[in-house]
C-alpha positions in Angstrom: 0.0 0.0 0.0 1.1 3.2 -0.9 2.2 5.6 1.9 2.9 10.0 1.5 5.2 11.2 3.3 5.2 14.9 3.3 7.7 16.0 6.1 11.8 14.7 5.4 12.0 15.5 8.8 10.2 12.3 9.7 10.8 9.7 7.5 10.6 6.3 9.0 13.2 3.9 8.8 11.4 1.9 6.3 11.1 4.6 3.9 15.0 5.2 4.1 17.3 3.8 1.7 14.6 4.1 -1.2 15.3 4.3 -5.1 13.3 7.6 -6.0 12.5 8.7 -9.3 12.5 12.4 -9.3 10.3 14.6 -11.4 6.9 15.9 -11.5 5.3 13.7 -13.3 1.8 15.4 -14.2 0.2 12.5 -15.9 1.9 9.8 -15.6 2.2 9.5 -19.2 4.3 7.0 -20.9 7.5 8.7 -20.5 7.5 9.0 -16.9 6.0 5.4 -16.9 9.8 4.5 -18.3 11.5 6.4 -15.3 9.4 4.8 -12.9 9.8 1.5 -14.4 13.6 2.2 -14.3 13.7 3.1 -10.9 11.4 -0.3 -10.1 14.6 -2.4 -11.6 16.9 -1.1 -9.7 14.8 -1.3 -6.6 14.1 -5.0 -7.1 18.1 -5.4 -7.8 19.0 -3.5 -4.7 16.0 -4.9 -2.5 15.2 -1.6 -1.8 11.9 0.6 -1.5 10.6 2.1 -4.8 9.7 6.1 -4.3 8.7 9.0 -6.3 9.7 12.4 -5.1 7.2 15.2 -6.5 6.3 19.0 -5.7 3.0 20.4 -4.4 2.0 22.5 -5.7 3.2 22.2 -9.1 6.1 24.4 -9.8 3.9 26.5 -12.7 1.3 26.7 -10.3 3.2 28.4 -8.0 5.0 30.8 -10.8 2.7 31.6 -12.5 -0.8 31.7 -10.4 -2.5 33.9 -13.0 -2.0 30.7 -15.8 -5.5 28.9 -16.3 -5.5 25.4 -14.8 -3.4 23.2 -16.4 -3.7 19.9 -14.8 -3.6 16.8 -16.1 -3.4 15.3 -12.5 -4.5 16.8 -9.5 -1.8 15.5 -6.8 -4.6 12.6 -5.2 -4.9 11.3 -8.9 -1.7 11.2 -9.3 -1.0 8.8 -6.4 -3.6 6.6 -7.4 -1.1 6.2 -10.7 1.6 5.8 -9.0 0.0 2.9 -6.8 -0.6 1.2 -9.7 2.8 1.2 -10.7 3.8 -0.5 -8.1 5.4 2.8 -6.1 6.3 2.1 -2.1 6.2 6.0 -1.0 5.8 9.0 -2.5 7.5 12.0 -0.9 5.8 14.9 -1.4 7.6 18.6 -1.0 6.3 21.6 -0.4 6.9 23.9 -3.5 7.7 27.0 -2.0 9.7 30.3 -2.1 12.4 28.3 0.3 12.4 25.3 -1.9 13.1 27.5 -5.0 15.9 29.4 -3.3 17.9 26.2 -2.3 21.2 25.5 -4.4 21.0 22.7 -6.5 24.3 21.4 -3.8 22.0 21.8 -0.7 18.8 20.1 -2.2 21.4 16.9 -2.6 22.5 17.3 1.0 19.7 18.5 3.5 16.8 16.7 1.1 18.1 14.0 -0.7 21.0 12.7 1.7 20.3 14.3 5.0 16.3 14.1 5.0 15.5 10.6 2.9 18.8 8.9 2.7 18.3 7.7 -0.8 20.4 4.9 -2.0 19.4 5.7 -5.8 17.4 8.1 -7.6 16.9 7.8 -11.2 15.6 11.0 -13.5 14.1 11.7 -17.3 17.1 13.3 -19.4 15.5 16.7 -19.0 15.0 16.7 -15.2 16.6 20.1 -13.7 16.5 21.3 -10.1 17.9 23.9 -7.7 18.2 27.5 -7.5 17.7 28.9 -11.3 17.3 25.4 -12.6 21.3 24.9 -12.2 21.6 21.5 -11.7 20.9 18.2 -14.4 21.6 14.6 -13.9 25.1 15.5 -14.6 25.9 17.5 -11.7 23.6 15.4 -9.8 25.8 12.2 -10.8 28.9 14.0 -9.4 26.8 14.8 -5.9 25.7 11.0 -6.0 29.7 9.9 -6.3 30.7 12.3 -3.4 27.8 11.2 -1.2 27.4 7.6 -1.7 24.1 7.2 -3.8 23.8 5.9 -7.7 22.2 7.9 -10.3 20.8 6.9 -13.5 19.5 9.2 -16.2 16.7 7.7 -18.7 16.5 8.7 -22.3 13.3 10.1 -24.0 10.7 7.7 -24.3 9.5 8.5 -27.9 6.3 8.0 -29.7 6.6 6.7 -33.6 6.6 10.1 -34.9 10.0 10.6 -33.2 8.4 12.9 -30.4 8.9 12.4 -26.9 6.3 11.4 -24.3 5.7 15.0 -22.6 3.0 16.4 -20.2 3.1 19.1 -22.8 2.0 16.8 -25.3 -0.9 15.2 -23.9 -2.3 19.2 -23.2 -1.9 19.8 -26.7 -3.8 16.8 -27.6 -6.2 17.8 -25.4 -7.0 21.2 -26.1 -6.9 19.5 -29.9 -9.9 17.7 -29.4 -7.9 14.7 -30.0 -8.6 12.4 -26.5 -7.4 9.2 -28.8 -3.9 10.8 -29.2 -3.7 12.0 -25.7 -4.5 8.3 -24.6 -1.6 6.9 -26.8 0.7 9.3 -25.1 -0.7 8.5 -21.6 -1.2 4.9 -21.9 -4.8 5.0 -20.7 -7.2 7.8 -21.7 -7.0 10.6 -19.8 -9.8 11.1 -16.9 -11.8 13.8 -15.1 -12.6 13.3 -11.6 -14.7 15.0 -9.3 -17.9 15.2 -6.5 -21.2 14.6 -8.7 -22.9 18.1 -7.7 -26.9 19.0 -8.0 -27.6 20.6 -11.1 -30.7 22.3 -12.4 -32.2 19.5 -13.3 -32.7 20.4 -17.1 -30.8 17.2 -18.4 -33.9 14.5 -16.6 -36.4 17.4 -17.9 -35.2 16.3 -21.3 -34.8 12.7 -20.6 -31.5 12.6 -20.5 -30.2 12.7 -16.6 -26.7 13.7 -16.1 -23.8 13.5 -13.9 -22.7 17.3 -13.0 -18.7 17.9 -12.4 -16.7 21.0 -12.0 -13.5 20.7 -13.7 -11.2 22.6 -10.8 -7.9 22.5 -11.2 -7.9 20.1 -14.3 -6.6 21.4 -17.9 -9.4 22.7 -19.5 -10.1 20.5 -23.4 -11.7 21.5 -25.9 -14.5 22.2 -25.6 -17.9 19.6 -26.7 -19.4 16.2 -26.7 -17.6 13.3 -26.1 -18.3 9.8 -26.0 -17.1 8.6 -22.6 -16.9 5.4 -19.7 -17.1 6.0 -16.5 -16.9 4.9 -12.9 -16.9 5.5 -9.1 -13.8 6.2 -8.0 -14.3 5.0 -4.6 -15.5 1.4 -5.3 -13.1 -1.3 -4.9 -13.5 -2.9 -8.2 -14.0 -0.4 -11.4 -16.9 -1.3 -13.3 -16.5 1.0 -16.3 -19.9 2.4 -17.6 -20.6 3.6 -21.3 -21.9 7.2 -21.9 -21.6 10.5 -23.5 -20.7 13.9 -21.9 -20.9 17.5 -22.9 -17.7 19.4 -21.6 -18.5 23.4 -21.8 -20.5 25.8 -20.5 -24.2 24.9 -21.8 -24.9 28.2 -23.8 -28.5 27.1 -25.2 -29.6 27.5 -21.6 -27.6 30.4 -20.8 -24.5 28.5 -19.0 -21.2 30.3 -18.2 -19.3 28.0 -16.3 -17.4 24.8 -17.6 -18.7 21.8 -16.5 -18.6 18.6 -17.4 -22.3 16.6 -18.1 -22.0 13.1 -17.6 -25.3 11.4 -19.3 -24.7 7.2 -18.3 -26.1 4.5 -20.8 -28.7 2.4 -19.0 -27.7 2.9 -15.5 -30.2 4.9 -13.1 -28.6 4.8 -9.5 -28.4 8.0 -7.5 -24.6 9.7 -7.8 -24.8 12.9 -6.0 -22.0 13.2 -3.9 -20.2 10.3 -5.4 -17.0 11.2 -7.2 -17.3 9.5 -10.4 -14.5 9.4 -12.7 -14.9 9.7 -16.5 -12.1 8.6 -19.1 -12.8 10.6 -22.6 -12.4 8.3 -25.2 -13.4 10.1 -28.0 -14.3 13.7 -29.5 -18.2 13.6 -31.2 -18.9 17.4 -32.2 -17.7 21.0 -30.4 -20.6 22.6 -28.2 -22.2 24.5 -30.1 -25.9 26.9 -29.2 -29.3 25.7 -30.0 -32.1 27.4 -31.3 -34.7 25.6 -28.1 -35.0 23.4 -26.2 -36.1 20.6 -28.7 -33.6 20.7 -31.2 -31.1 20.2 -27.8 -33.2 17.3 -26.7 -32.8 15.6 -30.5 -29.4 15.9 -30.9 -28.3 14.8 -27.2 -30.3 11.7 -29.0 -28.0 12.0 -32.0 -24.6 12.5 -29.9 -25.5 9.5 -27.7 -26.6 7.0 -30.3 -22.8 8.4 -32.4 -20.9 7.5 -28.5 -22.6 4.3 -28.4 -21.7 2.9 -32.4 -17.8 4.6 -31.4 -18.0 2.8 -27.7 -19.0 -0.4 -29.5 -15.9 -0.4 -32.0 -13.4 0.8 -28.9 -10.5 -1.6 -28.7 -8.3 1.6 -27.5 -6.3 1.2 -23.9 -8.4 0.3 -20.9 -9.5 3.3 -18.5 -7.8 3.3 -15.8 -5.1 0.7 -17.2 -1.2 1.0 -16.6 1.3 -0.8 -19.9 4.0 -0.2 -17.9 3.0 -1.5 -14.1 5.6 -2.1 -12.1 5.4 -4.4 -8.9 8.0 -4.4 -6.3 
């Protein structure tokens, strides 16, 4: 079971002599899938404890708070990744005004050394860190040979088109209306999750009852209808349920906020309250405004009857599902 440890000044014995795979790893995609699974080798060679090390809040975040959200995931999603890769700990630092000031020499020694006592830590070949960005898996190599601990650097992981894996990549996918692409990158398709929240009601009025989430923090798409499959996060076992959702901010009826609309096929239970997760698997049409009522009510009938011929045909990557799963 995964543990989060957010304090180096308490690290349990246990948690101490870890191989940690550095980065920030928004996503999880398939690139930082081959770091992980790096750092997993070497922890099952050294009999060792397999960590990730990652900043909260993101580094951008905290840089530049005036950038729209740009998430692909939120810090708790991105532990339930990292569980399924197999990950012991993840160590989780405060990104902060102190942590940026600190020379790339003293986040070796008081963090990595002093405060977790790492035995390995293994990095993408872009990783940077320390006051200005200074330091690279270069310098950190030469800390790792005057302190004792092993470093390994891991090569772009690259799609066929030559082009790396990159968080980058799976936003620009994304804001593309391209969820298939963003999926390859990932590994999985990619996944809003949130608390199901009371609505006006409109979607049952026009017999077509949906699931109402906020998108917070998450990268915004592009915006429209999408055919989906969802599930409770909570439940132990993922049952995956077929759907289509509208992503925007409902102008026929005067909407101004994005949300995203979650209409389930043949399922009827009561969500509210429940987070529900929902993987896009494909891109139907962009919102667009409707002149009444009715002509929304026969094309949510056209959008779902498209999602359910392209949710029939899906042999894509399972929601949810990790290629490069790791077990220690």
């Amino acid at each position: 079971m995964l543990r989060i440890i957010r304090h180096i000044e308490d690290v349990p014995f246990e948690a101490r002599g870890a191989v940690v795979a550095l980065g920030n790893f928004d996503g999880v995609h398939l690139g930082h899938q081959a770091v992980i699974g790096q750092a997993a080798e070497i922890a099952r060679s050294k009999k060792a404890p397999l960590a990730v090390l990652t900043f909260e809040p993101h580094p951008r975040t905290f840089m530049r708070p005036e950038d729209p959200p740009f998430r692909l995931t939120p810090f708790r999603i991105k532990t339930r990744h990292l569980q399924a890769l197999g990950v012991d700990f993840v160590f989780e630092l405060a990104f902060d005004a102190a942590l940026m000031g600190r020379s790339a020499e003293n986040f070796v020694t008081d963090i990595l050394v002093g405060g977790l006592h790492i035995a390995h830590v293994v990095v993408g070949y872009d990783f940077s860190f320390g006051k200005g960005r200074a330091g690279n898996a270069a310098l950190l190599t030469e800390f790792g040979g005057r302190h004792g601990f092993g470093v390994t650097s891991v090569a772009a992981a690259k799609k066929g088109d030559g082009r790396a894996f990159s968080s980058t990549l799976v936003r620009e996918q994304l804001q593309a209306g391209d969820p298939k692409s963003a999926a390859a990158t990932l590994g999985r398709p990619w996944e809003i999750e949130g608390r199901v929240e009371h609505g006006d009601a409109r979607g049952r009025q026009l017999g077509f009852p949906t699931a109402n989430i906020a998108i917070g923090e998450y990268l915004e798409p592009k915006l429209g209808v999408y055919a989906i499959m969802a599930t409770l996060a909570d439940e132990p076992a993922q049952s995956w349920i077929k759907g289509v959702a509208n992503l925007g901010r409902r102008p026929t009826v005067g909407g101004t906020r994005v949300q995203l609309e979650t209409h389930l096929f043949d399922f009827a239970d009561d969500l509210y309250g429940k987070h529900l997760r929902v993987a896009l698997i494909d891109f139907i049409r962009p919102e667009m405004k409707f002149n009444g009522l009715d002509a929304l009510k026969a094309q949510i009938a056209a959008d779902s009857d498209t999602a359910r011929r392209i949710l029939a045909d899906y042999r894509g990557p399972k929601p949810g599902s990790h290629p490069g799963s790791h077990q220690n």
